[in-house]
LUMDRENRO-612459 format. One record per residue: x, z, y of N, C-alpha, C in turn. Coordinates in steps of 0.05 Angstrom, whole numbers, plus 5000, padded with zeros to 4 digits. Example, Ala and Ser with C-alpha at 12.3 -4.5 7.8 and 13.67 -1.06 7.14 Angstrom:
<rs>
526451564886524651564910526451564934 525751424955527351434979525851575001 
</rs>
This chain:
<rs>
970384357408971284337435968984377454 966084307450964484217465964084607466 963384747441962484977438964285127459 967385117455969185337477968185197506 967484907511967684987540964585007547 962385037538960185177541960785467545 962085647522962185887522964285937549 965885807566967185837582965085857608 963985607603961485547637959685807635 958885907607957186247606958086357623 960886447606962886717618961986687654 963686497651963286437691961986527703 959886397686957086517717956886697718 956786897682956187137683957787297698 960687197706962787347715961987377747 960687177757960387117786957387267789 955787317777953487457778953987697776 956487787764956588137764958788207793 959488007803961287987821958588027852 957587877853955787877872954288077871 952788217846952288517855953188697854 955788607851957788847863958188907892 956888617908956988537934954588587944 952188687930949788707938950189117950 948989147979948289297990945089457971 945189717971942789767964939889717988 938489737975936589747998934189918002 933889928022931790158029929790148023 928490388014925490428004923690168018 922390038017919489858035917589948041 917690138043915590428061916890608067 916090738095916591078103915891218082 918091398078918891558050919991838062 919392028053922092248055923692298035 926192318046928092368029929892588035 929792798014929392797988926792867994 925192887966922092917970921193187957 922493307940921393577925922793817939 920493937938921494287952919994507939 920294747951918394967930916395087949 913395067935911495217953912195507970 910795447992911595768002914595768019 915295628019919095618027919195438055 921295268053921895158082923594798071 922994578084923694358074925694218101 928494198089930593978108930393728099 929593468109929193228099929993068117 929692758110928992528128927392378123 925292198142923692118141925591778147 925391658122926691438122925291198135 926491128150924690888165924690618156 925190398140925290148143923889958166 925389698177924089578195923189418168 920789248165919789028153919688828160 919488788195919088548201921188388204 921688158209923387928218923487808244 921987928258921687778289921088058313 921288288301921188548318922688748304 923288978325923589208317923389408317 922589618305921889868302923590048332 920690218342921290288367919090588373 917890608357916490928353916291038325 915491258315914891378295913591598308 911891558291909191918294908691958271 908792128271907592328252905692578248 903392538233902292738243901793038230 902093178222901493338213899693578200 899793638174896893838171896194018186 893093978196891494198202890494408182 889594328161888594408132889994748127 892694578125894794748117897194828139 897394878159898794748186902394928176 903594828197906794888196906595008209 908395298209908695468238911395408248 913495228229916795218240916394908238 917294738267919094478262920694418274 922794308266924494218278925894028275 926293848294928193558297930993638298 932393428291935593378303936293168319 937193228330938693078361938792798341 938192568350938492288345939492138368 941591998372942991888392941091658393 939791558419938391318426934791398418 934891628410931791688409931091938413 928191898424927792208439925492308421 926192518417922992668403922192858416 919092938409917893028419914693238398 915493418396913293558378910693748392 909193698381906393868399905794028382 904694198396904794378382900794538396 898994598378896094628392895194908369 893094918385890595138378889794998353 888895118330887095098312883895178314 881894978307879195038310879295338283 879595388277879795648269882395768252 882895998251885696218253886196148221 887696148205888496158185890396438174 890396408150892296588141894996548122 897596588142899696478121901896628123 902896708101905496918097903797238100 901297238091900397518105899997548134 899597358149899397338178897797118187 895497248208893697078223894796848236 894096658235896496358253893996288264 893696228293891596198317892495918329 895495838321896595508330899395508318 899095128314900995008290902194798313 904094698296904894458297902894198291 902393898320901193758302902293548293 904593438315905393228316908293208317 909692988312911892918319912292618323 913892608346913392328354916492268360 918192058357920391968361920291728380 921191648397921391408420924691328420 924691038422927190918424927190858452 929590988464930090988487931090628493 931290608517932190278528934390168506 934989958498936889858485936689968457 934790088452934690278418932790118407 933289988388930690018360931890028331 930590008318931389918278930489678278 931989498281932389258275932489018254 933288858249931688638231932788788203 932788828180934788868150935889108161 934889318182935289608183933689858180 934890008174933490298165934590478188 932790678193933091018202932891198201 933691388199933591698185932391818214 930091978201929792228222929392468211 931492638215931192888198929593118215 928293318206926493558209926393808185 926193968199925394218181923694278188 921394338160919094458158918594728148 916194858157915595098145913495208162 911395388150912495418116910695238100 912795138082910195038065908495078048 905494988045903895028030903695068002 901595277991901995277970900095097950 901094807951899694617943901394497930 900694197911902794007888903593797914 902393847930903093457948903393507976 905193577995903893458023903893268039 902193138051902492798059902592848086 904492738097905092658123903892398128 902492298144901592058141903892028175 904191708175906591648191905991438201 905491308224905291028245907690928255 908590818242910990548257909690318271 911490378296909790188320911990048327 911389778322914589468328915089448357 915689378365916489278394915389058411 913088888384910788698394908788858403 908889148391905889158399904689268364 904789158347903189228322904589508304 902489588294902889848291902089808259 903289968246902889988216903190338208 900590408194899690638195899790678153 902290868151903690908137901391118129 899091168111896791488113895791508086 895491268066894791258046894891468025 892591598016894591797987893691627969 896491737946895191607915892691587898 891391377886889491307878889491567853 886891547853886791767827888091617805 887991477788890491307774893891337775 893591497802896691497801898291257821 895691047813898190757831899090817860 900290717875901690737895899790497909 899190617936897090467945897990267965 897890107986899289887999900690028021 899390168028900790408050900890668051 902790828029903390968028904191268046 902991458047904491618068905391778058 908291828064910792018062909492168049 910892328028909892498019911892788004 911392998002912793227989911693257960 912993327948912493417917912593687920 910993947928912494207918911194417888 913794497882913094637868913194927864 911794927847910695367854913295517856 912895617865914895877868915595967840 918395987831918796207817919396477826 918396627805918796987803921797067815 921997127834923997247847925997037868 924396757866924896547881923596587913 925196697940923796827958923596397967 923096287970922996027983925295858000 927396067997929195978015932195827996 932095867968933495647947931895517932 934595327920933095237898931394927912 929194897911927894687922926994687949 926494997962925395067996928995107999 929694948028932195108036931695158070 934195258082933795218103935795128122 936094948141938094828154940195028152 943294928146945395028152945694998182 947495268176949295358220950395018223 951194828208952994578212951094408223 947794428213945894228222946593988198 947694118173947594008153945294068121 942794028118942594228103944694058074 942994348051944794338024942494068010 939894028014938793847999940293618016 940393538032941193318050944093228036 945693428043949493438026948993347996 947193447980945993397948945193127948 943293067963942392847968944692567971 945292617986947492387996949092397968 950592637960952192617948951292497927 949092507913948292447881948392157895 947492087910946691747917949691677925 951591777930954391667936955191657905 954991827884955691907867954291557851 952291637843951091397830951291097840 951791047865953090817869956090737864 957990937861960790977847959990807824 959091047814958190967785957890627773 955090707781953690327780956890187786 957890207818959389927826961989957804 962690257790965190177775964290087745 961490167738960389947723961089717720 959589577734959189277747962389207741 964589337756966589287766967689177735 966589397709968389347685967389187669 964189137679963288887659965088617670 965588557702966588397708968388347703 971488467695973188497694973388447654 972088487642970688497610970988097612 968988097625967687737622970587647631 971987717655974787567662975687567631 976587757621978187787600976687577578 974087527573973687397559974287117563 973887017591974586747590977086627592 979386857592981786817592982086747558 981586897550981886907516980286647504 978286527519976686337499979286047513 981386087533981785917547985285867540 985886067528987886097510988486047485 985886117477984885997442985485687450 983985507469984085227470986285187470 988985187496991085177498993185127465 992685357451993785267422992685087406 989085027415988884937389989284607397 
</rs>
């Protein structure tokens, strides 16, 4: 007797623990991230620069970002964000570079986003700011380093690259993965795309979708282990009943 109603108080909890993360929301990266993050050298990148607020007593109310000189962008572009204004600069280079077979004399350096009156990312909130880049470099990494500035006043400077080790360092800055071009890959599929006429791109639609897709998944998971444990403690509770 003692054994079935132990194995009963198990079931339970376990039933109420797969129940509650069924109820659990995912949550956002804990650093400025872009998402998605891989594209192909040489090509053009549609992303978002995912914002988390961290703090508990303010809220997120700028983003900057700054941009390579090294390697500079000759294409950027924002999308309209309701409650925030952006703003991209665009300057002279201390000397001319060469990219696509063509002299570039001035890049892009900055991009800066402002929350208009009544706007911020707020306590347990995230924000998307999407942009298209180009062209990009023909390099393995490019780092955006990124400043989130709270609404107190303190500023957290998102610039870090990875330690030669690999580890992920305390403040990370956004970063791109690209990879080389394939043979007859002009930059514009595949991993480089370029904004759709909708102001949708296809990595963005991919994006969402695999992450809509895999949370299906997971929660109809969850849903059948839960639904499993019900069934078991009906059965261990039926067994008693007869005996």
């Amino acid at each position: 007797m003692s054994t079935n109603r132990f194995g009963v108080r198990t079931l339970a909890v376990l039933a109420v623990a797969g129940i509650a993360v069924l109820g659990t929301p995912t949550i956002a990266s804990a650093h400025v991230s872009a998402q998605p993050a891989e594209f192909t050298q040489g090509g053009r990148a549609t992303f978002a620069f995912r914002v988390p607020n961290e703090r508990d007593n303010a809220g997120t109310t700028k983003i900057e970002v700054t941009l390579p000189k090294d390697t500079p962008l000759t294409s950027v572009r924002t999308r309209p964000l309701t409650g925030w204004k952006a703003e991209v600069v665009k300057g002279k280079l201390d000397k001319p570079v060469t990219i696509a077979g063509k002299e570039v004399t001035e890049a892009f350096t900055s991009i800066t986003w402002t929350a208009e009156p009544g706007t911020k990312i707020g306590v347990n909130e995230y924000q998307e700011f999407y942009v298209a880049l180009g062209t990009l470099p023909e390099k393995d990494t490019l780092l955006l380093p990124t400043k989130q500035t709270y609404e107190n006043g303190e500023v957290v400077d998102w610039s870090q690259a990875p330690g030669a080790d690999g580890k992920e360092p305390e403040h990370p800055a956004p970063a791109l993965k690209l990879a080389p071009k394939k043979a007859g890959d002009d930059g514009h599929g595949g991993h480089g795309t370029t904004p759709a006429a909708s102001g949708t791109d296809t990595h963005e639609a991919s994006a969402a979708g695999s992450d809509q897709t895999a949370r299906y998944l997971g929660g109809a998971g969850l849903a059948v282990g839960a639904l499993g444990l019900g069934f078991g403690v009906g059965a261990i509770l039926r067994s008693r009943r007869k005996a």
